[in-house]
C-alpha positions as CSV (number, residue, x, y, z in Angstrom):
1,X,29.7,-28.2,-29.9
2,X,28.4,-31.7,-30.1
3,X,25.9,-33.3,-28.2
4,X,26.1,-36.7,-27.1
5,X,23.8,-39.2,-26.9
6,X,22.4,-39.5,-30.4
7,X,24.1,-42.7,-31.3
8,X,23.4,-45.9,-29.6
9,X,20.0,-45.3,-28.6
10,X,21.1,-44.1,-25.1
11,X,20.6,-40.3,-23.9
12,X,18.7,-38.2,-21.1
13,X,14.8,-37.7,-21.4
14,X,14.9,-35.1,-18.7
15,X,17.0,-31.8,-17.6
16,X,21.1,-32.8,-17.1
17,X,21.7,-31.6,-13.8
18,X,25.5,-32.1,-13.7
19,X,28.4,-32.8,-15.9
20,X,31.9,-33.6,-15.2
21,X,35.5,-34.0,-16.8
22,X,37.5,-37.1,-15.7
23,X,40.3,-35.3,-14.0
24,X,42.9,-37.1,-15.2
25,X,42.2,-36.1,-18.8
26,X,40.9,-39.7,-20.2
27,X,38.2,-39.0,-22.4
28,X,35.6,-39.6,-20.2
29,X,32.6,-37.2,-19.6
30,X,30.1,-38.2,-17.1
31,X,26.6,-36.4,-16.7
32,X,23.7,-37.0,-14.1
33,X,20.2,-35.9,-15.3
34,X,16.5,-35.8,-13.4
35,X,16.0,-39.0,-15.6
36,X,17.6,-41.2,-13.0
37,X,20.5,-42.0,-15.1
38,X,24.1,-42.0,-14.9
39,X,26.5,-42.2,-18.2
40,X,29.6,-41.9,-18.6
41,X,30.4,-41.1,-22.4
42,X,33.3,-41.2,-24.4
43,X,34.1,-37.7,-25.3
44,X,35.9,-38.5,-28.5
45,X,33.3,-40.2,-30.0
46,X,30.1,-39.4,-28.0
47,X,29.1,-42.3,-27.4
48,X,27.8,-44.1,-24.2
49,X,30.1,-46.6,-22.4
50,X,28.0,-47.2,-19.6
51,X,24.2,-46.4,-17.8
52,X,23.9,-46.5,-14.6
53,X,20.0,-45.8,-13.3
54,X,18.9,-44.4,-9.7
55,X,15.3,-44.7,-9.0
56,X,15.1,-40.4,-8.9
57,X,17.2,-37.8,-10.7
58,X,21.0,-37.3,-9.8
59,X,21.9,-34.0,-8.7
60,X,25.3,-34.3,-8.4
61,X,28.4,-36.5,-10.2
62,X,31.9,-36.5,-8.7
63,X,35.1,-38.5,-10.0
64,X,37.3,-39.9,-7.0
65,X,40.0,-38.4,-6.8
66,X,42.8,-41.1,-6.7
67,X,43.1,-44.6,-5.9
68,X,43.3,-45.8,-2.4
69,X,44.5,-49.3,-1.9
70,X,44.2,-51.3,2.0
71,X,45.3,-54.3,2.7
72,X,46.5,-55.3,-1.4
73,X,42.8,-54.4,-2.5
74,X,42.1,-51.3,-4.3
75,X,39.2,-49.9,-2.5
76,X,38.5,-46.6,-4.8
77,X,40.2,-45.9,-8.4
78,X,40.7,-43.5,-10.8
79,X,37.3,-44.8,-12.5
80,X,35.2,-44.7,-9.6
81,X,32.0,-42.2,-9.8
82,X,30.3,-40.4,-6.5
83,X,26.9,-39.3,-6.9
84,X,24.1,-37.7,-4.8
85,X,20.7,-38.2,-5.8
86,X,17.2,-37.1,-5.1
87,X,16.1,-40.1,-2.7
88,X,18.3,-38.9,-0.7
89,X,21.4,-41.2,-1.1
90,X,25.0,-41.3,-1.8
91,X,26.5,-43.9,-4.4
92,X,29.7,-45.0,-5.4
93,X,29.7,-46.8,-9.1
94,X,32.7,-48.4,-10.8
95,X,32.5,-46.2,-14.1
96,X,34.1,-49.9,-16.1
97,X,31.5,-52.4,-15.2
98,X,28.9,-49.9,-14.5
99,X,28.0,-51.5,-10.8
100,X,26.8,-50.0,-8.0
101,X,29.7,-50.6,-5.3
102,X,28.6,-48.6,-2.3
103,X,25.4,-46.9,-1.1
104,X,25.5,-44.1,2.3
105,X,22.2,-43.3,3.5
106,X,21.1,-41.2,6.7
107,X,18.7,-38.6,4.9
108,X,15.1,-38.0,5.5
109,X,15.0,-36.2,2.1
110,X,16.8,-35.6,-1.2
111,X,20.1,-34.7,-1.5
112,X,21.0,-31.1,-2.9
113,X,24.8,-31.2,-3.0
114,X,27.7,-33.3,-2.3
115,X,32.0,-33.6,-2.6
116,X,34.7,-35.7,-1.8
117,X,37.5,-35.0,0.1
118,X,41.0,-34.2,-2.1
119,X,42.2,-37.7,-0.5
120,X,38.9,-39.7,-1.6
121,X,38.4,-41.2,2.1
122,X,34.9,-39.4,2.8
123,X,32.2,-37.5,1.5
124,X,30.0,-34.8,2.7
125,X,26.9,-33.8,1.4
126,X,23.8,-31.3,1.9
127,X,20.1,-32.5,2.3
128,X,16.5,-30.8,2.2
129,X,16.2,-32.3,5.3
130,X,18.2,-29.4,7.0
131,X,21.4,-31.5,7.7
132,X,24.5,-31.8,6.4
133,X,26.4,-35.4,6.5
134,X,29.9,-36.8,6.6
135,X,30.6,-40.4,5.1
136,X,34.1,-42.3,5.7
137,X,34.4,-44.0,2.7
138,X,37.4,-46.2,3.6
């Protein structure tokens, strides 16, 4: 198989923790790695198409599931990436612009697992600290 990241300069420098398929079968791979880095590559060409950085390693990546629009403003999409990281937060990115758009917090210690609900409107995840938390997301 190939292995991404050799073009472009851009690639992990520590284990990949978690990889996922968009699930809407765009060519879109995402991977989270101990590095601290998000990126979602293109998986035609394996290539990078954006980096997103967390100051500790990313356990978990998660595509939303759908798109959820309130009040003529599209809150989620199709292109938005959850993940769960080791300082013990939850982030939403916009996988297009690369952006940070959301942050859920409430953990004493690193997160170890997360999903998102089938409809996209919250997220649960797992911490170190013994506790398991719910976050409404719209």
């Amino acid at each position: 198989g190939q292995q991404g990241g050799g073009q472009g300069g851009s690639h992990h420098q520590d284990s990949v923790e978690t990889v996922s398929f968009h699930p809407s079968g765009q060519p879109l791979v995402a991977t989270g790695s101990l590095d601290g880095l998000l990126i979602v590559w293109d998986a035609n060409t394996s290539t990078p198409r954006v980096v997103c950085t967390h100051p500790r390693g990313v356990i978990r990546v998660q595509w939303a599931p759908k798109t959820i629009v309130s009040d003529a403003q599209s809150l989620l999409h199709d292109l938005c990436l959850f993940t769960c990281c080791l300082d013990g937060r939850i982030r939403l990115w916009d996988a297009r612009s690369g952006q940070c758009q959301r942050e859920f917090q409430g953990f004493t210690k690193s997160i170890l697992d997360m999903d998102v609900s089938p409809d996209g409107r919250s997220v649960i995840a797992g911490s170190d600290d013994g506790t398991a938390r719910v976050f409404q997301v719209v």
